[in-house]
Backbone as a printed PyTorch tensor [residue, N CA C, xyz], in Angstrom:
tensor([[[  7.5030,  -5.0860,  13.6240],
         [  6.6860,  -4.8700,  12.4500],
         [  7.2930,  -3.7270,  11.6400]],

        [[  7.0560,  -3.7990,  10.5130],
         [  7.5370,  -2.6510,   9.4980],
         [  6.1040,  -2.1920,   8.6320]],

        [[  6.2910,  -0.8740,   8.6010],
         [  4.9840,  -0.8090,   7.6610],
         [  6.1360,   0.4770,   6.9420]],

        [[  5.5980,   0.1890,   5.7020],
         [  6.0590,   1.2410,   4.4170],
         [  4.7140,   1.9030,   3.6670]],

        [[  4.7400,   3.5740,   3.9360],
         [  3.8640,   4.3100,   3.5310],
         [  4.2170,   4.9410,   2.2230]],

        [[  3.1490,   4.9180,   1.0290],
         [  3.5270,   5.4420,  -0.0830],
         [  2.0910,   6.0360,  -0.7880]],

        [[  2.2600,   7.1080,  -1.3720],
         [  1.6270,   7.6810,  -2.5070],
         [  2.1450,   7.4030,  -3.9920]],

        [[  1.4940,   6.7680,  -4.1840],
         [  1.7890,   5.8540,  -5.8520],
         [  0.3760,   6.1840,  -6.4430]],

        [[  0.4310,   6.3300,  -8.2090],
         [ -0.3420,   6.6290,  -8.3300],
         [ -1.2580,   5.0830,  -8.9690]],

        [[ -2.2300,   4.4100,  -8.5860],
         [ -2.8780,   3.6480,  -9.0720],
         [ -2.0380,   2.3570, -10.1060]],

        [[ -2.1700,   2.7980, -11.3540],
         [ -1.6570,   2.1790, -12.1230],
         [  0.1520,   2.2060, -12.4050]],

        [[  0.7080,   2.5260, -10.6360],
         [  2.0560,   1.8550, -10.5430],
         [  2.1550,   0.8960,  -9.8190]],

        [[  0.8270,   0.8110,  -9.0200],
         [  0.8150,  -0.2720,  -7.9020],
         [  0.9560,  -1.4270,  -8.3390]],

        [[  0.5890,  -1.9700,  -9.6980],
         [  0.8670,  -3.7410,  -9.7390],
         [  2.3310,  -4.0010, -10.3470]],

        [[  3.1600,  -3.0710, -10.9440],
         [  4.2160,  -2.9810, -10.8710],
         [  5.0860,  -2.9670,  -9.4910]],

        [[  4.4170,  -2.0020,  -8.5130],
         [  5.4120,  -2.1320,  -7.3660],
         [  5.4820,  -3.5390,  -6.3610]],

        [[  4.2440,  -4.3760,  -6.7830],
         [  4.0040,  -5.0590,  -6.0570],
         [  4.8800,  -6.5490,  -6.9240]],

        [[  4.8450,  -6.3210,  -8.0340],
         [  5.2680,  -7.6890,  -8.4800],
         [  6.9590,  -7.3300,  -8.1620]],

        [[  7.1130,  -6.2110,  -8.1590],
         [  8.7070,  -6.0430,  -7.6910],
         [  9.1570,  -6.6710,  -6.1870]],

        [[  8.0530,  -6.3840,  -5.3650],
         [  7.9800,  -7.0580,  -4.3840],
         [  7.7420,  -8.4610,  -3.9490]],

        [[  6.9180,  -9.0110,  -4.7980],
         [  6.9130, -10.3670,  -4.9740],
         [  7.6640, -11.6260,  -5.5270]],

        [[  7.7110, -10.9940,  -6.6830],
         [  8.7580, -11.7520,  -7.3760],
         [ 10.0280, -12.5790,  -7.1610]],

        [[ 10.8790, -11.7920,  -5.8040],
         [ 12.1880, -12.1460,  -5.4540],
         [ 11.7880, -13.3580,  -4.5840]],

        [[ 10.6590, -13.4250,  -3.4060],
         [  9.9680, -13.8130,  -2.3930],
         [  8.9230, -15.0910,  -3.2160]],

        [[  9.1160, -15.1830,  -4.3000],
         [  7.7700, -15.9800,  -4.9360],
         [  6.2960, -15.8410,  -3.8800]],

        [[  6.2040, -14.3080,  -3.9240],
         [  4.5850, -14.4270,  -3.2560],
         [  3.6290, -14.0360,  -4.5060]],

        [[  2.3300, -15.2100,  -3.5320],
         [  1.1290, -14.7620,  -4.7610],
         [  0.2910, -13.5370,  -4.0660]],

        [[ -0.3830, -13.0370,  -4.6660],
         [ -1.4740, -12.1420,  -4.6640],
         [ -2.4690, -12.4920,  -3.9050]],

        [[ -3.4720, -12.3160,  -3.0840],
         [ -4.7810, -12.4030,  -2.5780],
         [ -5.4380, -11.0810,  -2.1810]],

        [[ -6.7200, -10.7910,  -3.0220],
         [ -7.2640,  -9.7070,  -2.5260],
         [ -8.3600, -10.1810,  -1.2070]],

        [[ -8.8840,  -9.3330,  -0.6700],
         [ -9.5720,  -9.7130,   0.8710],
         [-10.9450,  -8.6470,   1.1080]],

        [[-11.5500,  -8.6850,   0.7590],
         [-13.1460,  -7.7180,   0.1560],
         [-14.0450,  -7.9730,   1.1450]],

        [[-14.7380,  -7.5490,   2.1660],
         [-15.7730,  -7.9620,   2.3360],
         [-15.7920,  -9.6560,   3.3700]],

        [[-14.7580,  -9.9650,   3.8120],
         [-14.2930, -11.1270,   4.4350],
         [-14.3560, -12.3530,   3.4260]],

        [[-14.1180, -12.0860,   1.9760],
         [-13.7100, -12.9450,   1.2250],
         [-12.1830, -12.6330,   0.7080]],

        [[-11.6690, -14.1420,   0.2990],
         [-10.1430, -14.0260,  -0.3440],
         [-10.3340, -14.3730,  -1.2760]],

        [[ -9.5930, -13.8900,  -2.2930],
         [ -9.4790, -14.8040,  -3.6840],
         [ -8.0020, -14.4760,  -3.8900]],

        [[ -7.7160, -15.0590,  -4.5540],
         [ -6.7770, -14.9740,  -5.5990],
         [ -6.9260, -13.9140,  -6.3670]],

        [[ -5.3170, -12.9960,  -6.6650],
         [ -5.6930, -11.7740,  -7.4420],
         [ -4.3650, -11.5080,  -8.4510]],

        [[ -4.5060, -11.5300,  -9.9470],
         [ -3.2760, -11.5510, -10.3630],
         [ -2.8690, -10.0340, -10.5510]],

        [[ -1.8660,  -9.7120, -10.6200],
         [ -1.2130,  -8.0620, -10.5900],
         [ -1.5140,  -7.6590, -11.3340]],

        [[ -2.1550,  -7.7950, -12.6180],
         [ -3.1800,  -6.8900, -13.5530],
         [ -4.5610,  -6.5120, -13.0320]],

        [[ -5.1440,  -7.3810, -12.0860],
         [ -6.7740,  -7.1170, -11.5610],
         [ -6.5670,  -5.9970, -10.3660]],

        [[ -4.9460,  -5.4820,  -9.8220],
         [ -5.1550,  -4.8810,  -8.6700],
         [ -5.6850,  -3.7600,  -8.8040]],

        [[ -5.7300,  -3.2010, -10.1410],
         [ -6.3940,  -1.4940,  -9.6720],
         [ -6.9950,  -1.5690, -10.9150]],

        [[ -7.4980,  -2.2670, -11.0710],
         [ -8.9050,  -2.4070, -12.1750],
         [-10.6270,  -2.6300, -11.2760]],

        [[-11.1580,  -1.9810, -11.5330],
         [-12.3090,  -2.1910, -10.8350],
         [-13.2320,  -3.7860, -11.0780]],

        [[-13.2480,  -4.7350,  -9.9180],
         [-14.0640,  -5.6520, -10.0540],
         [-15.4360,  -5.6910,  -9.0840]],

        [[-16.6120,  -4.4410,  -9.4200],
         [-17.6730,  -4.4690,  -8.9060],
         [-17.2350,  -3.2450,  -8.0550]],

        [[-15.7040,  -3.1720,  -7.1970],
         [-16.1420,  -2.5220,  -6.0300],
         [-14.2830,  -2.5990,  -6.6610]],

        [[-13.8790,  -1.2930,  -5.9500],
         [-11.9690,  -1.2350,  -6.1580],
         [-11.2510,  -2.3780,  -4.9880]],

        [[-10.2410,  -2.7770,  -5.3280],
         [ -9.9380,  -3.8870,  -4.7180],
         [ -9.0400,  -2.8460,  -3.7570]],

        [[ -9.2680,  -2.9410,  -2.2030],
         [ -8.7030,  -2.0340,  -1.2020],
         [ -7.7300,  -2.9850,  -0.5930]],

        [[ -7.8870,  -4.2530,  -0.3430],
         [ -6.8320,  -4.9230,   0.7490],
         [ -6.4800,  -6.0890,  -0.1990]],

        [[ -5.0150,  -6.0100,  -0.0210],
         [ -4.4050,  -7.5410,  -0.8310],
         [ -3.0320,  -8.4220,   0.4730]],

        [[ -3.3560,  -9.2340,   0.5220],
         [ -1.8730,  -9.9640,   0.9130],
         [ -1.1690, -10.6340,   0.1980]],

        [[  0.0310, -11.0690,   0.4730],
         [  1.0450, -11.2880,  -0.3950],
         [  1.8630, -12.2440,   0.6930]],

        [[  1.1030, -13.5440,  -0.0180],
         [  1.4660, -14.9800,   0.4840],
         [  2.8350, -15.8350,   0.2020]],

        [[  3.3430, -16.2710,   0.6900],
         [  4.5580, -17.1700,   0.2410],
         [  3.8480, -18.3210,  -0.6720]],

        [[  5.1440, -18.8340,  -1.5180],
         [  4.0110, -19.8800,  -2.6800],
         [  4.0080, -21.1620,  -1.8020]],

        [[  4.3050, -21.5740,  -0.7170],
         [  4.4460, -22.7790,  -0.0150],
         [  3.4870, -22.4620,   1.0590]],

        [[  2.6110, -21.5860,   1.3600],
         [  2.2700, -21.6270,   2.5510],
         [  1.1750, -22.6130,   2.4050]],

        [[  0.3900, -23.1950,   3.1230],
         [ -0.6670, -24.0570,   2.7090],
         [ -2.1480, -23.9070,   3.6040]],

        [[ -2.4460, -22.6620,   3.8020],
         [ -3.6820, -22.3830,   4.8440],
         [ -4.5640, -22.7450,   3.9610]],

        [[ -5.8560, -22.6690,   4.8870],
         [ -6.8470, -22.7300,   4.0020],
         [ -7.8770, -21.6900,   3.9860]],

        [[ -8.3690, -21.6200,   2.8430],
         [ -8.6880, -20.1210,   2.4230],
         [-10.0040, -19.6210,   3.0160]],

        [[-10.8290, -21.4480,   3.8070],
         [-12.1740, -21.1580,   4.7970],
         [-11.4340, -20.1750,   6.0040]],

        [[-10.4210, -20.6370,   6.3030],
         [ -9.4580, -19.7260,   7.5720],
         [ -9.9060, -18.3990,   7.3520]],

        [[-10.0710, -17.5480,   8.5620],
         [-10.1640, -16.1370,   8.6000],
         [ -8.3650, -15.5610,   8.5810]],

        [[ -8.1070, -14.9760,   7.6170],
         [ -6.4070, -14.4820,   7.3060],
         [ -6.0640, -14.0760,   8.7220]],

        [[ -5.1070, -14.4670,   9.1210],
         [ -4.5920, -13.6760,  10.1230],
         [ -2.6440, -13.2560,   9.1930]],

        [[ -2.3660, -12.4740,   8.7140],
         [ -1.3620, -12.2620,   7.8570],
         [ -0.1600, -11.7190,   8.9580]],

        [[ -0.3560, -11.7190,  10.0990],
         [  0.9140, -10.9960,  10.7650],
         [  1.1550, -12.5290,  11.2520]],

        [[  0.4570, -13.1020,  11.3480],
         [  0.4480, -14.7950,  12.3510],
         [  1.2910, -15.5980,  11.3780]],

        [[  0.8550, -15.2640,  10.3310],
         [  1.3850, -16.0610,   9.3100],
         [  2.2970, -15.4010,   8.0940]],

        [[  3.2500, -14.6920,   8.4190],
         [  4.2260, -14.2700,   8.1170],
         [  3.9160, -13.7640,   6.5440]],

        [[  2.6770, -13.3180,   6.3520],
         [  2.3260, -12.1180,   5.1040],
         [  2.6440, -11.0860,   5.2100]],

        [[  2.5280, -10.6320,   4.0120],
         [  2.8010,  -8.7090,   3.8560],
         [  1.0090,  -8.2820,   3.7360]],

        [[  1.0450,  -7.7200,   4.4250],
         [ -0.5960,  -6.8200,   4.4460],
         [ -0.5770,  -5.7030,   3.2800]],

        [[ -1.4770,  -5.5100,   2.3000],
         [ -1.4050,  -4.4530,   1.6920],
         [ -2.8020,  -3.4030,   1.5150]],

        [[ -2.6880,  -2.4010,   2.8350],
         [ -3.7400,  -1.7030,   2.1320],
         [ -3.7990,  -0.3050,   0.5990]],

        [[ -4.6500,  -0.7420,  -0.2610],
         [ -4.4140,  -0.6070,  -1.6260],
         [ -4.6310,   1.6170,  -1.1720]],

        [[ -3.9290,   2.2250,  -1.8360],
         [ -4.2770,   3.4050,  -2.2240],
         [ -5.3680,   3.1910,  -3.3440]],

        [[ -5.9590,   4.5560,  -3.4210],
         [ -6.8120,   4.5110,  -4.6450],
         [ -7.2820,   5.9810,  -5.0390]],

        [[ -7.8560,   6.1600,  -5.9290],
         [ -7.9160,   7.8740,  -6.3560],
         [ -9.3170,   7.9600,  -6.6740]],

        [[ -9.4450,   9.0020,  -6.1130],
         [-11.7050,   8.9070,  -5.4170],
         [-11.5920,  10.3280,  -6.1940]],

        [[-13.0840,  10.3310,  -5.8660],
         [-13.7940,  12.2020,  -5.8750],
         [-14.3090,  12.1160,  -4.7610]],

        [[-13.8180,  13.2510,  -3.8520],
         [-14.5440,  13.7570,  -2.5000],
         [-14.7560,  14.8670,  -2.8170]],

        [[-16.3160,  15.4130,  -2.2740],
         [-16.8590,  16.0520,  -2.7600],
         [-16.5050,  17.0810,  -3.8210]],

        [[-16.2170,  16.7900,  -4.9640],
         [-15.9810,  16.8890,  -6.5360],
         [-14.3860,  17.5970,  -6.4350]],

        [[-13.2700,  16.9100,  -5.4100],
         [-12.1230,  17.2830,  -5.8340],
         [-11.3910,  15.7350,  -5.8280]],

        [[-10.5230,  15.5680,  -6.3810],
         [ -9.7870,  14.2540,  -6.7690],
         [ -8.8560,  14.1350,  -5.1620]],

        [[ -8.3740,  12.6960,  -4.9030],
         [ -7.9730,  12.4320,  -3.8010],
         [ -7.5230,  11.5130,  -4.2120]],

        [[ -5.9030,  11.0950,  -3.9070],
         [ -5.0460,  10.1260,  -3.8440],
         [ -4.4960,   9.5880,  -2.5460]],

        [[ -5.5580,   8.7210,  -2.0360],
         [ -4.8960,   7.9840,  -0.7530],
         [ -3.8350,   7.0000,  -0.6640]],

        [[ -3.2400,   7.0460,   0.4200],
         [ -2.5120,   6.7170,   0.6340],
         [ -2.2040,   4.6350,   0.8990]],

        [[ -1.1830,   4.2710,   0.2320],
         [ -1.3330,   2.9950,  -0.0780],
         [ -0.1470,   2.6810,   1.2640]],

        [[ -0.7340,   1.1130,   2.4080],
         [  0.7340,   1.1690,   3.5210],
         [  0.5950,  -0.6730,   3.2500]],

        [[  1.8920,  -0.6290,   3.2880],
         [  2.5040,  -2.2610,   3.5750],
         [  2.7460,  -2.5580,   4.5830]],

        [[  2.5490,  -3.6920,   5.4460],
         [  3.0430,  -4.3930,   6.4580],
         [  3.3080,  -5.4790,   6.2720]],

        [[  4.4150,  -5.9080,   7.5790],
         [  5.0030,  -7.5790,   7.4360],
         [  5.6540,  -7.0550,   8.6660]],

        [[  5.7460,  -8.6930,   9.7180],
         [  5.7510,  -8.7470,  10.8970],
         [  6.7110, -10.2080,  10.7690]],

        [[  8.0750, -10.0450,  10.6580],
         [  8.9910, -11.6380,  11.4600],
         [  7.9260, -12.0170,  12.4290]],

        [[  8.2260, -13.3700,  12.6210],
         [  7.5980, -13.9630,  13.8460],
         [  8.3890, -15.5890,  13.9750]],

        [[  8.3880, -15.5220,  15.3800],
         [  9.5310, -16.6180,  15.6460],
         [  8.7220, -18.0340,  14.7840]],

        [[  9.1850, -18.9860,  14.2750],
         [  8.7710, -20.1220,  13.5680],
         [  7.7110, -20.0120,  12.3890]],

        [[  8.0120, -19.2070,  11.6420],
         [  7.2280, -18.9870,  10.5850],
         [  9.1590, -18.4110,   9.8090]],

        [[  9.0460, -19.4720,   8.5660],
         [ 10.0770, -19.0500,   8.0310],
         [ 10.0060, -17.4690,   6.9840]],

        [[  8.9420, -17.2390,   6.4570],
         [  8.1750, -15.9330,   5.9270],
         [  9.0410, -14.8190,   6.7410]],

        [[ 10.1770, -14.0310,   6.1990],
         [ 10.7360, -12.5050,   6.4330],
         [  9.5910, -11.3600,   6.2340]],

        [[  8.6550, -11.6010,   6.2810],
         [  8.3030, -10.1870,   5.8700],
         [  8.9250,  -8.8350,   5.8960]],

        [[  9.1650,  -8.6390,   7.2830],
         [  9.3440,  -7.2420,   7.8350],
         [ 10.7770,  -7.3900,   6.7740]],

        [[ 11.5490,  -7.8430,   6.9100],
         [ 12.8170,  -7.9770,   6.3840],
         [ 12.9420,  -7.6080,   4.9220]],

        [[ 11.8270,  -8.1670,   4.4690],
         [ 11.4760,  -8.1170,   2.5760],
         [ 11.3320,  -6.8140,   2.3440]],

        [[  9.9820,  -6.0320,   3.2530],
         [  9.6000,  -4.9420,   3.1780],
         [ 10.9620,  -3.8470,   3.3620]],

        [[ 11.8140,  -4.2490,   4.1700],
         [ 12.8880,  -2.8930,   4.2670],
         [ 14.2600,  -2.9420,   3.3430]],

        [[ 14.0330,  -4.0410,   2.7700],
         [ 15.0280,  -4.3560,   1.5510],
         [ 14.3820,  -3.3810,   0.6510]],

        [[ 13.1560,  -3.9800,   0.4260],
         [ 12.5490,  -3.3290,  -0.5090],
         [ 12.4540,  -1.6110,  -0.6500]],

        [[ 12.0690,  -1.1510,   0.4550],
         [ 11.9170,   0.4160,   0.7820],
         [ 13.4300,   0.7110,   0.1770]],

        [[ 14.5190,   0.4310,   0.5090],
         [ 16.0010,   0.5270,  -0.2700],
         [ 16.0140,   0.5780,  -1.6910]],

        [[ 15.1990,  -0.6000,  -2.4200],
         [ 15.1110,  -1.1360,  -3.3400],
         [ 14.9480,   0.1500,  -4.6550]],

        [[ 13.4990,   0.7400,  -4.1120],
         [ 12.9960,   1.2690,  -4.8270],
         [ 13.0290,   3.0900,  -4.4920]],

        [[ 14.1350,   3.0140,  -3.5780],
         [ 14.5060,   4.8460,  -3.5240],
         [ 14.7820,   5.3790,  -4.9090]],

        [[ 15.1030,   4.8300,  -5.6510],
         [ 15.4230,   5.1830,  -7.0300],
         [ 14.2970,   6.1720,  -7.2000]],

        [[ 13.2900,   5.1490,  -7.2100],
         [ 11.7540,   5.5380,  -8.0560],
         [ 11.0210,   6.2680,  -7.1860]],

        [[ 10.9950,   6.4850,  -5.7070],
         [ 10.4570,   6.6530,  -4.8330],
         [ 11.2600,   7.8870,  -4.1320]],

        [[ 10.5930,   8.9290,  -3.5980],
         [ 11.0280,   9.7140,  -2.7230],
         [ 10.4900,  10.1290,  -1.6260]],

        [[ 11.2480,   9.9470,  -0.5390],
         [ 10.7860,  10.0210,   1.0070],
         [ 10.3280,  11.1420,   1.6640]],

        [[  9.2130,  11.8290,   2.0770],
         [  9.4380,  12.8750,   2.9890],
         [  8.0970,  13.4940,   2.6200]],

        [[  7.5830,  13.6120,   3.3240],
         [  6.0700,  14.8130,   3.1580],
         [  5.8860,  15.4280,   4.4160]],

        [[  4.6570,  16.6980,   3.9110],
         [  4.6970,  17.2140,   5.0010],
         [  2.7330,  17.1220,   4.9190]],

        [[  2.3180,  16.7320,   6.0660],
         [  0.8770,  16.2080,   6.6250],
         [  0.6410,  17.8020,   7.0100]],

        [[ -0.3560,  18.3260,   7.0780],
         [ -1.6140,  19.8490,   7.1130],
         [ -2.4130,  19.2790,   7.6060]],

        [[ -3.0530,  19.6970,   8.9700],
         [ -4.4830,  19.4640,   9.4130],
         [ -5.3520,  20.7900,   8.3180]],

        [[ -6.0180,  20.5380,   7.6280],
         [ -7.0900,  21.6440,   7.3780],
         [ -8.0340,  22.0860,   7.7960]],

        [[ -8.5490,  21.7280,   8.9890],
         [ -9.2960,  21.9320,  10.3220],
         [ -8.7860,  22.8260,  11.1980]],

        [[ -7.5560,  22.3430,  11.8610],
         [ -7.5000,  22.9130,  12.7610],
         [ -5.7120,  23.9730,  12.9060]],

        [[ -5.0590,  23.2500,  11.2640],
         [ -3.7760,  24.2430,  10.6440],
         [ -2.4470,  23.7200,  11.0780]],

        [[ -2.8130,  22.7040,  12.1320],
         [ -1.1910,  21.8180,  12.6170],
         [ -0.6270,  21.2070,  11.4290]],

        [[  0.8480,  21.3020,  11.0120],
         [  0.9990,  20.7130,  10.2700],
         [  2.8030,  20.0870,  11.3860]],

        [[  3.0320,  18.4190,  10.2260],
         [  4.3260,  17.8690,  10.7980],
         [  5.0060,  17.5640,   9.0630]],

        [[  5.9520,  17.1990,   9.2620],
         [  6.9640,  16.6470,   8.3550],
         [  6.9720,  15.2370,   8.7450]],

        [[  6.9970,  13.7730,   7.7630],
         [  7.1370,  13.0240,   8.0210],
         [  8.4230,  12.2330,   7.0310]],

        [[  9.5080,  11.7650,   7.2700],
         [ 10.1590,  11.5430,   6.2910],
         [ 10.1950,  10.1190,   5.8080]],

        [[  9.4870,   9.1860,   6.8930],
         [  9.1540,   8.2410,   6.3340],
         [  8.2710,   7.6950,   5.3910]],

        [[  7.3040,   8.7080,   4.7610],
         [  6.1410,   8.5330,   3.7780],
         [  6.8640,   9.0920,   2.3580]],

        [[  6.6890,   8.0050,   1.5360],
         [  7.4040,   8.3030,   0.2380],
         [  6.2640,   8.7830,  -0.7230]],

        [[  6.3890,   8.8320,  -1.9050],
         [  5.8750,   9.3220,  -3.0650],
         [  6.4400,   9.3300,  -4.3770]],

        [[  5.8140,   8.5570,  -5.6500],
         [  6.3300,   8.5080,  -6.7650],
         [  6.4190,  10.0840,  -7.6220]],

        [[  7.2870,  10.1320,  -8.5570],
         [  6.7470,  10.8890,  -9.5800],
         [  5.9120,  11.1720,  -9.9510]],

        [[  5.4040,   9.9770, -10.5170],
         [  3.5300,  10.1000, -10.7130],
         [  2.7730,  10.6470,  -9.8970]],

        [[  2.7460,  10.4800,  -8.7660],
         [  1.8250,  10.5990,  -7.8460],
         [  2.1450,  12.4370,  -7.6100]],

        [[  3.4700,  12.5580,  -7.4330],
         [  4.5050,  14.1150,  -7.5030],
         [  3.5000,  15.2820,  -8.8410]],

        [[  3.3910,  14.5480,  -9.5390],
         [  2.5850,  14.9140, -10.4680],
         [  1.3800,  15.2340, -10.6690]],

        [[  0.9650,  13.9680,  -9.9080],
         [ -0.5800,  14.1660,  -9.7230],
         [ -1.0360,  15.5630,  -8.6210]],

        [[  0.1780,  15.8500,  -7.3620],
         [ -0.1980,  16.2710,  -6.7690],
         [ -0.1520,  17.6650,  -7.7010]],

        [[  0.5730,  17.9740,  -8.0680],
         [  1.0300,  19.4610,  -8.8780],
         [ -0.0100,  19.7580, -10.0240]],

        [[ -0.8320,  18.5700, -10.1460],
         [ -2.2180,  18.7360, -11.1340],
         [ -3.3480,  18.7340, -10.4660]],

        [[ -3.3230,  19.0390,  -9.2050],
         [ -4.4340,  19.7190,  -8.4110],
         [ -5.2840,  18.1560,  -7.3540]],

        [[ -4.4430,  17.0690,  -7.4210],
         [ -5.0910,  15.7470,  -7.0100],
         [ -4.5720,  15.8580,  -5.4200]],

        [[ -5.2550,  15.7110,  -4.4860],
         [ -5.0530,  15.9900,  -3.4240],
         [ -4.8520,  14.7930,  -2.5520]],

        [[ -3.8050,  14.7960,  -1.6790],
         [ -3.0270,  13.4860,  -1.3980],
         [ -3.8870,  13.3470,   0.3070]],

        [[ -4.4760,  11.9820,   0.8160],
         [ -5.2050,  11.7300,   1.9670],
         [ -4.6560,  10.4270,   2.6310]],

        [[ -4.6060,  10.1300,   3.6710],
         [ -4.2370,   8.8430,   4.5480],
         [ -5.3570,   7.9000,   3.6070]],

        [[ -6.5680,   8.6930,   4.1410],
         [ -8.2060,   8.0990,   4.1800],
         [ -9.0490,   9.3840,   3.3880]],

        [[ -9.8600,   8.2960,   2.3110],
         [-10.5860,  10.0160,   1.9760],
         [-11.4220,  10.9440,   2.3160]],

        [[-11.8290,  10.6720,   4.0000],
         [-12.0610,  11.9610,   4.0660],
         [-11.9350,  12.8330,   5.4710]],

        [[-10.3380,  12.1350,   5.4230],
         [ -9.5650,  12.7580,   6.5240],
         [ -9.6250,  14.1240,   6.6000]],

        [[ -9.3700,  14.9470,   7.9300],
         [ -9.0000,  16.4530,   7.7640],
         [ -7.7890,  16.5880,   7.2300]],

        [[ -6.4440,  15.6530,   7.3410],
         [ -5.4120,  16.0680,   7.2570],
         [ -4.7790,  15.9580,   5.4290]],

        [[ -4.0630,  16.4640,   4.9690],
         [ -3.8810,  16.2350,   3.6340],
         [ -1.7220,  16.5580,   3.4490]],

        [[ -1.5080,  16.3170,   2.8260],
         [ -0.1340,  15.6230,   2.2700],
         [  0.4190,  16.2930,   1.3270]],

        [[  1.3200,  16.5400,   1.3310],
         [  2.4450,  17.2000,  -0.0560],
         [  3.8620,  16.7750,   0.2370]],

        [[  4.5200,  16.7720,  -1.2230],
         [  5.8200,  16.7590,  -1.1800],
         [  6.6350,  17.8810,  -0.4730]],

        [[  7.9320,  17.0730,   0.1880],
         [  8.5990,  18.4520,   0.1610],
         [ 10.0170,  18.4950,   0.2900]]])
């Protein structure tokens, strides 16, 4: 399995994702509440009722059916849980957005494979390396596999505070 961790800020996510899709002809599906729909890359970080948190990213041939409960590692999807930018208790928070995709023998779907092309892809735009702070209890690590856009680089330096989950102890910076 491969999972790719990133701090992006909101409105880069349907850009990063159609970059990801595009080569792969995958469609969109958001996953709410144990419903799927269909989701086109403009609806991903627009609010519909509730912020859209989980999307997969289907091959255009696959042919499940959508009564099916997703199983996306079974079936050679990319999992996407969505970042998003909250108020916890009245300070701004930019969580953290992670991709997965899992090869699996007889499922022609690369995921894992797509995903680490991709992580290559987009070093341009993307930079690797943070360092995680418990604010509880003061442990802090370096992780160099968690990237971060500009934007998001930005956001942090404008006081927006970077979280796995929002309302983890631990919190995130560039470095």
């Amino acid at each position: 399995m491969t999972t790719l961790q990133l701090f992006v800020a909101p409105r880069e996510q349907p850009a990063l994702v159609e970059r990801l899709s595009r080569p792969h002809e995958l469609r969109a599906y958001s996953y709410e509440g144990g419903r799927i729909s269909e989701i086109s890359l403009e609806e991903l970080s627009q609010t519909r009722g509730q912020l859209v948190s989980r999307v997969f990213l289907v091959p255009a041939g696959d042919d499940w059916e959508q009564s099916e409960k997703p199983r996306p590692r079974e079936r050679g999807w990319i999992d996407i849980t969505v970042g998003r930018l909250t108020d916890v208790d009245g300070q701004r928070v930019l969580t953290l957005t992670t991709l997965q995709g899992e090869n699996r023998k007889g499922v022609v779907a690369r995921p894992s494979t797509w995903l680490r092309a991709f992580q290559k892809d987009i070093q341009p735009a993307v930079t690797f390396g943070v360092r995680g702070t418990n604010v509880v209890h003061g442990g802090s690590s370096e992780y160099d596999d968690i990237g971060y856009s500009a934007e998001a680089s930005k956001m942090a330096r404008e006081g927006v505070i970077w979280k796995q989950y929002a309302n983890d102890n631990s919190v995130f910076e560039p470095i």
